[in-house]
N, C-alpha and C positions, 0 to 999 in steps of 0.2 A: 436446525436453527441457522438460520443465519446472520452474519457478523455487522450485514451494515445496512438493516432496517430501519437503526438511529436517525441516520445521518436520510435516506428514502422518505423517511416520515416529513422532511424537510420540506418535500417537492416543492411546495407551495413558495416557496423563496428564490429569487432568480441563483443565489450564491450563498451557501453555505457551508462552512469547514468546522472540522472539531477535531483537534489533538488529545491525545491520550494516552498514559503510560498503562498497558496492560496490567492488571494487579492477581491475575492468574495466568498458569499456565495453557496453552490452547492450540492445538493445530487448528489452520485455515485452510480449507481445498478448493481451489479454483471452482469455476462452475461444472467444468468438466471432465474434472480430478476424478479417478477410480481411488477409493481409500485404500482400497487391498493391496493395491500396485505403490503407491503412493504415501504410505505413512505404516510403520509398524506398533500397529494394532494392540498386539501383546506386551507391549513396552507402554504405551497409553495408559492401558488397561494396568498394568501395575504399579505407574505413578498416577493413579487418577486423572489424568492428560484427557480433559475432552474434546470432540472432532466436530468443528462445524464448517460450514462452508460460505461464502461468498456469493455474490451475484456475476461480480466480475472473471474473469477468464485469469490465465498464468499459472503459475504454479505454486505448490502446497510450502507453506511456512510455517513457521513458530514462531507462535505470541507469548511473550514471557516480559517481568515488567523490565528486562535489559533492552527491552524497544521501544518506540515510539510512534503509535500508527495516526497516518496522516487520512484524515475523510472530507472529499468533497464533493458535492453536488452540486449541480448549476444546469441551465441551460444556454443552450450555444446555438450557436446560428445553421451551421452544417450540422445536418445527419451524418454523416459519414466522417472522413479524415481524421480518424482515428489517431492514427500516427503522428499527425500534426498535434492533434492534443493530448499525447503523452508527451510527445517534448515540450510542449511549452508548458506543461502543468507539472513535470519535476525540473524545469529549469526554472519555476516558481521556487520550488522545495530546496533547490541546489541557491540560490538569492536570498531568500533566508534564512540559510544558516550561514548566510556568507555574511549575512549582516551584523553577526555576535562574533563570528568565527572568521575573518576576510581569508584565512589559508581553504577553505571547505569550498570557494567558489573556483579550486579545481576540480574537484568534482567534477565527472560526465556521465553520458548514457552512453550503452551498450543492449548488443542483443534487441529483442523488441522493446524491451522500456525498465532496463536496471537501471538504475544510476549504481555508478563505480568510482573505485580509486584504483586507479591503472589499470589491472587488467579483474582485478575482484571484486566480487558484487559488495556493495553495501546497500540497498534497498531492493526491494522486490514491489512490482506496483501492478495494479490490476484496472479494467477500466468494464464497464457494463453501459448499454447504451439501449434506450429506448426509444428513439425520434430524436428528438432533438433535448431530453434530457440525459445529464453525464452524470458518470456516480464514478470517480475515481477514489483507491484506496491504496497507500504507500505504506511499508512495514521497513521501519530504520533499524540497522541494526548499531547499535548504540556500546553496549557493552556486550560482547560477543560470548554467548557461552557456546562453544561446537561441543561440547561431550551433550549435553542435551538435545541438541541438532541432529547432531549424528546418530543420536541414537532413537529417534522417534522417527526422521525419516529416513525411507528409503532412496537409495539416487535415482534421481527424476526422469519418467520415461520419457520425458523431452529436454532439452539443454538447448540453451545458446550454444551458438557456434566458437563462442570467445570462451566459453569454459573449460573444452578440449578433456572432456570426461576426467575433469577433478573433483573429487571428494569433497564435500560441504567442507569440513575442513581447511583442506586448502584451497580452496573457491572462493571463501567468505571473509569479511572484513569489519568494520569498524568504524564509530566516529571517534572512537576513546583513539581505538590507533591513530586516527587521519589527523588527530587534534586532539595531543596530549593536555588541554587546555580545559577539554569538556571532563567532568567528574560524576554525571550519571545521565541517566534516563530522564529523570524529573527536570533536571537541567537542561536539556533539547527541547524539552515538553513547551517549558515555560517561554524560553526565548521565539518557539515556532508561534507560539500561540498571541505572543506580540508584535508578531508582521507578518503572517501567512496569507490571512486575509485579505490586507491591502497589496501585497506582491503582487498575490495569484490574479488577483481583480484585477490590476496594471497592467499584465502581461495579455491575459486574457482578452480586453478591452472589447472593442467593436465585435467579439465573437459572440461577448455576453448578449441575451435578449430574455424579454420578459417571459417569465412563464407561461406556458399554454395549453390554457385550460381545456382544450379538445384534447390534447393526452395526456392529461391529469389522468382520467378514469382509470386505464391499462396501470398504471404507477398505482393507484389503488385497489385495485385489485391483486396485483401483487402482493400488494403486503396481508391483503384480506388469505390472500393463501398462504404465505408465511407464518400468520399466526392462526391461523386454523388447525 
């Protein structure tokens, strides 16, 4: 199954976002996640914990409703430049929270595309790319539980160089910590869902372009495999 057929189905819009408090539990595996290596299985399997996967690349997290995952789709100008539009699409995410929260717009990135607070992650983001359509997907972590972290996953056969082989644990962080201000999940939810849109759009600007309907098809097809 995959996690962000939702927000795919959108194609047809040049920009489209949708925030959401997860209302169950769930690992998520990059595209190119081994589950074996990558999530303990056995522990899943005795909290009922189900495993799906993504379109987008990075690595394996949990969805639990102490998050708030950020989905967007659009079309951009470049094929390519990846990099460029992971910073400018969580320095959207890092702008609005700054705009409920003004302490949260220090916040930064790290690594290929965390956004952090000093040196520990607080979001994890993934980007899937088609031509010139972008599907990016953020996972805040909001109220932090690591005994459930820790214990579904395994430590990642790949790391940022800024994590220096630390334990979810102590790698991981917070907006409740960053911003004793914030009081949950639904709370992040609602304030992103009232300026993400227009941010993202502003920052993004002259990259945006209309949709294009010669790779519309390969987008549907996709999903025609998806739910097949």
């Amino acid at each position: 199954m995959w996690i962000d057929d939702q927000i795919l189905k959108q194609f047809h819009k040049m920009l489209h976002a949708e925030i959401f408090v997860p209302q169950t539990t769930c690992v998520v595996l990059g595209s190119g996640n081994d589950e074996a290596l990558e999530v303990n299985l056995e522990a899943c399997q005795e909290g009922s914990i189900s495993v799906m996967r993504r379109y987008g690349g990075g690595g394996t997290v949990v969805l639990y409703p102490g998050c708030v995952v950020v989905s967007l789709g659009c079309w951009v100008k470049e094929q390519f430049q990846n990099t460029l539009y992971f910073s400018l699409i969580n320095q959207a995410v890092i702008d609005s929270l700054g705009v409920a929260w003004p302490n949260l717009n220090d916040l930064s990135q790290a690594g290929i595309s965390d956004i952090t607070m000093g040196d520990k992650k607080i979001a994890g983001t993934s980007l899937f790319r088609s031509r010139n359509y972008l599907l990016y997907q953020a996972s805040l972590l909001v109220d932090l539980d690591r005994e459930l972290v820790s214990r579904v996953l395994r430590h990642p056969t790949k790391e940022p160089d800024y994590r220096h082989g630390r334990s979810h644990g102590d790698f991981l962080t917070s907006l409740m910590t960053a911003e004793p201000k914030i009081s949950s999940a639904t709370q992040v939810a609602r304030e992103l869902k009232n300026n993400f849109h227009d941010v993202v759009r502003n920052i993004l600007g002259d990259h945006l372009v209309e949709p294009m309907t010669e790779q519309t098809p390969a987008l549907t097809a996709r999903l025609e495999r998806s739910q097949g």
